[in-house]
DRENMARVEX-25494 format. One record per residue: residue number from 1; residue in one letter; x negated, y negated, z negated of N, C-alpha, C in turn. Coordinates in steps of 0.05 Angstrom, whole numbers. Example, Ala and Ser with C-alpha at 12.3 -4.5 7.8 and 13.67 -1.06 7.14 Angstrom:
! residues 2
<fimar 1 "A" <-264 114 -156> <-246 90 -156> <-264 66 -156>>
<fimar 2 "S" <-257 45 -142> <-273 21 -143> <-258 -1 -157>>
***
This chain:
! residues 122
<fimar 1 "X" <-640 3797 959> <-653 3819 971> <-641 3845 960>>
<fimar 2 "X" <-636 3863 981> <-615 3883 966> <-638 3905 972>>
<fimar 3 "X" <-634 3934 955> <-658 3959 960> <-663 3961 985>>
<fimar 4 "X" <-644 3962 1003> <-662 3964 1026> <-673 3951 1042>>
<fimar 5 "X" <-673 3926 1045> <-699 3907 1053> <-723 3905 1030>>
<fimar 6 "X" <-715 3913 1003> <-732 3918 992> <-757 3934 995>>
<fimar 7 "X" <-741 3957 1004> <-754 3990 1014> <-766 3983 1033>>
<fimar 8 "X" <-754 3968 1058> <-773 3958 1089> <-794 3942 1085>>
<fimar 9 "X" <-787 3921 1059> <-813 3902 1057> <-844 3923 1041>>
<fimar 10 "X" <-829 3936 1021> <-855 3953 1013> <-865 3979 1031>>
<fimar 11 "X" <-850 3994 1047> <-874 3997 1066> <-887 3995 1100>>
<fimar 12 "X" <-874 3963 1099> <-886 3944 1118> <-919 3942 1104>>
<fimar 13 "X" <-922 3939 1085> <-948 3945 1071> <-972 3969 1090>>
<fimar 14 "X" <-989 3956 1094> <-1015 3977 1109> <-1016 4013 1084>>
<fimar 15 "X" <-1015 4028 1101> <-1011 4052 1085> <-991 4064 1083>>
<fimar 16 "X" <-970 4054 1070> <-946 4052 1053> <-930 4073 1054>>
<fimar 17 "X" <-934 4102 1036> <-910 4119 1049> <-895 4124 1022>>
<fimar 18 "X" <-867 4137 1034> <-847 4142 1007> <-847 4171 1003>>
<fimar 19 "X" <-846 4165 986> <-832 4203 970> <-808 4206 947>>
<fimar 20 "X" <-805 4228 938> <-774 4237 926> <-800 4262 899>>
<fimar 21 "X" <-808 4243 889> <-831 4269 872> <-817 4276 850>>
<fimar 22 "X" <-799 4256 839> <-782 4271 817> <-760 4280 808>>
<fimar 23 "X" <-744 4276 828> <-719 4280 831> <-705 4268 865>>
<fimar 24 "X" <-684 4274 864> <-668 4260 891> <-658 4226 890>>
<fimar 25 "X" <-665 4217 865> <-661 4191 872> <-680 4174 856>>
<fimar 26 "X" <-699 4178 856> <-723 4166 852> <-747 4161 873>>
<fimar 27 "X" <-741 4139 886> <-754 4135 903> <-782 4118 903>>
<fimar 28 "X" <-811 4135 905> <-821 4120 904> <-841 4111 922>>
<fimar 29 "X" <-854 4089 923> <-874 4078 951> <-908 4074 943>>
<fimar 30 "X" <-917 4088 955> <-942 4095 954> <-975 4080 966>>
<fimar 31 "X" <-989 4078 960> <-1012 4069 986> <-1035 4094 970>>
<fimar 32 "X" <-1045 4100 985> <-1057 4119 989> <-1064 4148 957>>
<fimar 33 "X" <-1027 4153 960> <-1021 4169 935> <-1021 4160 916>>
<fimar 34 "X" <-1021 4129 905> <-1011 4116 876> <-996 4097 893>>
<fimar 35 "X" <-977 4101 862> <-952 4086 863> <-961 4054 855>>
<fimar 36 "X" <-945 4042 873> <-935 4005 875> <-904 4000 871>>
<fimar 37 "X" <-891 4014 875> <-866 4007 878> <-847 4040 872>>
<fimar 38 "X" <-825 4029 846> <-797 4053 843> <-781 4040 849>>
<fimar 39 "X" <-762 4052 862> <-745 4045 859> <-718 4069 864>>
<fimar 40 "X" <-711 4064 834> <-686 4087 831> <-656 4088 847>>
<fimar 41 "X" <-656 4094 864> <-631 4096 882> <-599 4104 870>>
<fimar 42 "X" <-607 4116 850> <-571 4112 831> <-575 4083 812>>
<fimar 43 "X" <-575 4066 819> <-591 4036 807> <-605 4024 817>>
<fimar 44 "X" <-591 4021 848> <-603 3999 871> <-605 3979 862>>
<fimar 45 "X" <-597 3963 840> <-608 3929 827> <-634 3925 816>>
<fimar 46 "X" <-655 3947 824> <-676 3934 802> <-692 3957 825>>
<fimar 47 "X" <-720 3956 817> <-749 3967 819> <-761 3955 802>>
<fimar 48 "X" <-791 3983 799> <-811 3977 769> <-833 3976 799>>
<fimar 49 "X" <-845 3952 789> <-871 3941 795> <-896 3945 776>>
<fimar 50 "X" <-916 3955 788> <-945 3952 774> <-953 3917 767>>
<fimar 51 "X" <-959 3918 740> <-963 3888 734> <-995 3883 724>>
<fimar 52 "X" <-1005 3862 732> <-1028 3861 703> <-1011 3845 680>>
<fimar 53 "X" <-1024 3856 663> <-1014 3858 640> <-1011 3831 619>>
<fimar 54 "X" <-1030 3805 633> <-1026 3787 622> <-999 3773 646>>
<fimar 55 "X" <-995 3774 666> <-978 3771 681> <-953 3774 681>>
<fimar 56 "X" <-948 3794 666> <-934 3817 662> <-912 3806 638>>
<fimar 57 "X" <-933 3795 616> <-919 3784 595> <-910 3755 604>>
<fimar 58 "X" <-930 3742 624> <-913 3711 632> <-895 3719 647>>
<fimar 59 "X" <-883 3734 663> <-862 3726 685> <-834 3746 660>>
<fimar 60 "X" <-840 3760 650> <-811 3765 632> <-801 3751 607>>
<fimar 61 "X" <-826 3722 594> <-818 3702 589> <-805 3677 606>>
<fimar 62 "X" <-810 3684 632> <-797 3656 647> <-776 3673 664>>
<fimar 63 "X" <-774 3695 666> <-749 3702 686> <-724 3721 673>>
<fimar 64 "X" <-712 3723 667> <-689 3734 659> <-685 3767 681>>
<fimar 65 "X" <-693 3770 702> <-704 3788 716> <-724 3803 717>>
<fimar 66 "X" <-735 3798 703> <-760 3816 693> <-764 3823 665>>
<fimar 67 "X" <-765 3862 665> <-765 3869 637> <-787 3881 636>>
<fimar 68 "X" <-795 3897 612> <-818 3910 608> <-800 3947 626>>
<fimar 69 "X" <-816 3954 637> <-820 3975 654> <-806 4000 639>>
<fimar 70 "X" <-775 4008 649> <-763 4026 657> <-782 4049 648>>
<fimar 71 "X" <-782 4071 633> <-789 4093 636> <-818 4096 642>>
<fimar 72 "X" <-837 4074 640> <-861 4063 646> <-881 4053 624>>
<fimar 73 "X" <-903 4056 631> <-928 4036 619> <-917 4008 613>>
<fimar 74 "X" <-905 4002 591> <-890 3971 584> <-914 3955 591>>
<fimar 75 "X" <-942 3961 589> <-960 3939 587> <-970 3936 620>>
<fimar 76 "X" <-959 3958 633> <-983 3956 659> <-949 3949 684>>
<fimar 77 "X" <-918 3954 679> <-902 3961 687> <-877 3937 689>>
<fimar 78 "X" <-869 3935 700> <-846 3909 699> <-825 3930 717>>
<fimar 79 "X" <-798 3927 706> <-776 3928 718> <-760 3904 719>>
<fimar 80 "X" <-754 3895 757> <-744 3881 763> <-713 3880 773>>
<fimar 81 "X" <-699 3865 762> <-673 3865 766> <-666 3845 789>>
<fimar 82 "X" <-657 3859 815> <-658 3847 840> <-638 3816 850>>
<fimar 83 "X" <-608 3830 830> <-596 3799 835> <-593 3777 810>>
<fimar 84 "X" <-616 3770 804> <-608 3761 782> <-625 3731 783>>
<fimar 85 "X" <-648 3721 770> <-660 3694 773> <-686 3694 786>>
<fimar 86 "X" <-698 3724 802> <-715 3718 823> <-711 3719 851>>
<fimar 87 "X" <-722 3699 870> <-717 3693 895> <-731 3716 906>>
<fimar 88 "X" <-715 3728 935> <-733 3738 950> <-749 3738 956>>
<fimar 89 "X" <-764 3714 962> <-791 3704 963> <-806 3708 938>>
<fimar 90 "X" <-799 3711 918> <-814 3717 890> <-816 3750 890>>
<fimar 91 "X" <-797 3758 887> <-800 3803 891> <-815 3810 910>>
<fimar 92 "X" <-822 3794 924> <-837 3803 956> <-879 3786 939>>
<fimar 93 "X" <-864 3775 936> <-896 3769 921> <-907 3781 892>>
<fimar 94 "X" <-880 3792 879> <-888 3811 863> <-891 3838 878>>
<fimar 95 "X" <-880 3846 889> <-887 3872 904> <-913 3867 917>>
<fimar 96 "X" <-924 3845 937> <-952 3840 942> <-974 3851 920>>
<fimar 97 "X" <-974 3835 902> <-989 3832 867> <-993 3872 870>>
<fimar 98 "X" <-969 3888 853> <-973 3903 853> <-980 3933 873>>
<fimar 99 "X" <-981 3914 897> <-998 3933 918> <-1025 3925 918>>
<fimar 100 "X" <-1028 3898 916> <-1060 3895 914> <-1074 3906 885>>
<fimar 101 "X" <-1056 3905 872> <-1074 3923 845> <-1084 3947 850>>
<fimar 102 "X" <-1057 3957 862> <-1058 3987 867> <-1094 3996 889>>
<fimar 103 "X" <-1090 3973 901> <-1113 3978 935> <-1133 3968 913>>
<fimar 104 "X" <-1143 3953 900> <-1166 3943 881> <-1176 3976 858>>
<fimar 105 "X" <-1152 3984 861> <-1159 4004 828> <-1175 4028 856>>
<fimar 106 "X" <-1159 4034 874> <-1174 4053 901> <-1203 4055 893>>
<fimar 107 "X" <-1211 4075 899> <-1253 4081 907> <-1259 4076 926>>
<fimar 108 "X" <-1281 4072 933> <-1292 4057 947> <-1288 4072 975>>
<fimar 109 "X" <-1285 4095 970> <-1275 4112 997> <-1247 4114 1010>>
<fimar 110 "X" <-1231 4117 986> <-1207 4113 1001> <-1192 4083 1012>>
<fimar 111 "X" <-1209 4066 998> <-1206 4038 1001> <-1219 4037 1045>>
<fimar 112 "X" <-1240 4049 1049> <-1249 4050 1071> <-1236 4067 1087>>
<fimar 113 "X" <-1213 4091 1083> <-1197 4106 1086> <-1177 4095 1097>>
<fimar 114 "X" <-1173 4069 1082> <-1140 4063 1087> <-1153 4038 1105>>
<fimar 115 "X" <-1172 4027 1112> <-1178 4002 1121> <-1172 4023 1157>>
<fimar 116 "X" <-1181 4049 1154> <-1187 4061 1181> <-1156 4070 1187>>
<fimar 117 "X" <-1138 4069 1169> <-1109 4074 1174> <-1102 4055 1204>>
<fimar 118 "X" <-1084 4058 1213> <-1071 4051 1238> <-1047 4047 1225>>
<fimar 119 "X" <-1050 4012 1221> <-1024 4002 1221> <-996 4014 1235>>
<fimar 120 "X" <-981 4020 1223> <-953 4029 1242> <-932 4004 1241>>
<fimar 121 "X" <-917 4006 1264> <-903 3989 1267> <-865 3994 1252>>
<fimar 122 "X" <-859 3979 1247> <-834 3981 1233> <-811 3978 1250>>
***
């Protein structure tokens, strides 16, 4: 999976928009103004994922692709390194994980906010 099917799979996500909030190559993906997904564009091999935290510590004992979080919350944050010992099918389910955290931590309003969003098509 290279950044940019990466970028299409996270905001194929209900919500999902990008921004440039801290510079020009820091790209990051949003659902309703919190971040799920960085990913740094001068260092297309990796994105930092929101983790829980006991999760967090099992998948960077079993994967050689997963570190403690880039420039991030080490306990809440994983940076993933894209070609290395996780399957596409695995980054796409870690990217899932840390959008559903993201939609769980939401209020109860904007959670009903984004339910009234209008899927867009990709």
């Amino acid at each position: 999976m290279d950044i940019e099917q990466l970028r299409s799979y996270c905001l194929s996500k209900h919500g999902a928009t990008e921004d440039l909030p801290f510079d020009e190559v820091t790209l990051t993906i949003r659902v309703m103004k919190k971040i799920f997904a960085i990913l740094p564009l001068d260092t297309p091999d990796r994105v930092n994922l929101k983790c829980d935290p006991e999760m967090a510590a099992t998948l960077r004992e079993h994967y050689h692709a997963v570190k403690p979080g880039f420039h991030m919350n080490k306990k809440h944050w994983n940076t993933v390194f894209l070609f290395q010992d996780a399957s596409p099918d695995l980054i796409k389910g870690w990217v899932d994980h840390s959008y559903h955290l993201v939609v769980q931590s939401l209020t109860k309003k904007q959670r009903e906010e984004l339910s009234n969003l209008q899927q867009s098509i990709p």
